[in-house]
N, C-alpha and C positions, 0 to 999 in steps of 0.2 A: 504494500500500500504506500503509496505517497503523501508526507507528510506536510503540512504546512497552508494548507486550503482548513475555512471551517470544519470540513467532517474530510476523514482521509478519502484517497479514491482508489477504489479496487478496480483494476486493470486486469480483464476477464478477457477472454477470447469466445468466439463461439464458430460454427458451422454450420452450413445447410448444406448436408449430403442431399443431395438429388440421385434418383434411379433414373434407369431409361424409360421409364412412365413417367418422369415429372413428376414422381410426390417426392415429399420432404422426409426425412427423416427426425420425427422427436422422442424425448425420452421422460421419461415420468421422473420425477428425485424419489428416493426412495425414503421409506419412513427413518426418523433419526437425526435427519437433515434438514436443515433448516429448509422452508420454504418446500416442507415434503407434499406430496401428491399434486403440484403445479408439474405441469410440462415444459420440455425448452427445448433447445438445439445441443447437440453435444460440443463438449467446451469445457474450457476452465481458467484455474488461474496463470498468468503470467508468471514464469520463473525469474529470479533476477538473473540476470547474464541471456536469457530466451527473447528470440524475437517473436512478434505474433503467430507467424509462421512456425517455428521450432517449436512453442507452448501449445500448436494444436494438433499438428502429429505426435506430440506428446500424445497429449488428452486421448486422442482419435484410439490410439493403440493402446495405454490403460483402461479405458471406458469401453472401448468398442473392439478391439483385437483386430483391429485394422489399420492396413498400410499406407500412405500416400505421400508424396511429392510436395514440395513448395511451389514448383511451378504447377502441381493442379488445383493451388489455390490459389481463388481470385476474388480480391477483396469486393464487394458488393456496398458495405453500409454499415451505421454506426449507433447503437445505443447511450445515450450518456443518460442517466436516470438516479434522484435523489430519494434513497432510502433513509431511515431514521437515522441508522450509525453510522454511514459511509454514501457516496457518491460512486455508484458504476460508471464506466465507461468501456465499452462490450462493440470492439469492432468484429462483425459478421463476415464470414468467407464463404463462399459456395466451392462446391467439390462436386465432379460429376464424375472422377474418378481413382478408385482406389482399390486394393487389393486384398480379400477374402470378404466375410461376409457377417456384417456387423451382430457381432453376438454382444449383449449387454452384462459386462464384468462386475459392477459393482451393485449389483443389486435391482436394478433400475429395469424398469418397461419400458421396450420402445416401442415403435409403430411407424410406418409408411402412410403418410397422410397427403391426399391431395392442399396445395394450395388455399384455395376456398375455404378449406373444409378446416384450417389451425385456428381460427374464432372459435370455435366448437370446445379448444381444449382448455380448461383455464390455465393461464402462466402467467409467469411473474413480470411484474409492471415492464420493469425492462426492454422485455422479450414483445410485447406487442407491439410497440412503433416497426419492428421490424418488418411484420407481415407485408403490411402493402410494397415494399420494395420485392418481396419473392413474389407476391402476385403478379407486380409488372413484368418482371424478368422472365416467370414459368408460363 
């Protein structure tokens, strides 16, 4: 977190896997976690010495036991969103391709969701400005 702003800021990464159907890929937090049963994009924290890029194929292969590339992400869009204790700032990548088949490691539910259809899931304040940017793009 970065210090020296009113409330620190957490510098998160996130992803929207895309299939060759164009849905997204979300995943449910799992109980125990803050912020449990909201859905979001797979993602996480920023490591200090990690680029955006470096902290999501992190993420991608802890969370999801999947492979990818820097160059097959491509940054899309940005959340910056004021919580109680801290300030997010959550730049968004899209991935359309990556290698094996995302099995969920840490406890969590995912799901293949059309577009349209991510209003449907509750998530976290954050995570909703994002939508209308995947809807224009998918």
């Amino acid at each position: 977190m970065v210090q020296g702003a009113t409330k620190p800021i957490l510098l998160v990464v996130a992803c929207a896997l895309v299939d060759v159907d164009h849905r997204v890929l979300i995943a449910q937090r799992p109980k125990g976690r803050s912020m449990a049963g909201l859905w979001e994009f797979p993602g996480g924290k920023i490591e200090a010495g990690e680029t955006p890029e470096e902290a999501l194929i992190r993420e991608l292969r802890e969370e999801l036991s999947i492979e990818t590339k820097a160059a097959c992400l491509a940054p899309l869009t940005f959340a910056s969103h004021a919580y109680d204790e801290f300030h997010l700032l959550m730049p968004l990548y899209i991935c359309r391709r990556w290698w094996g088949i995302p099995e969920p490691q840490e406890g969590q539910v995912v799901k293949w969701v059309r577009t349209h259809q991510l209003r449907d899931y509750p998530m976290p304040e954050a995570d909703k400005p994002i939508i209308p940017a995947l809807i224009d793009i998918l």
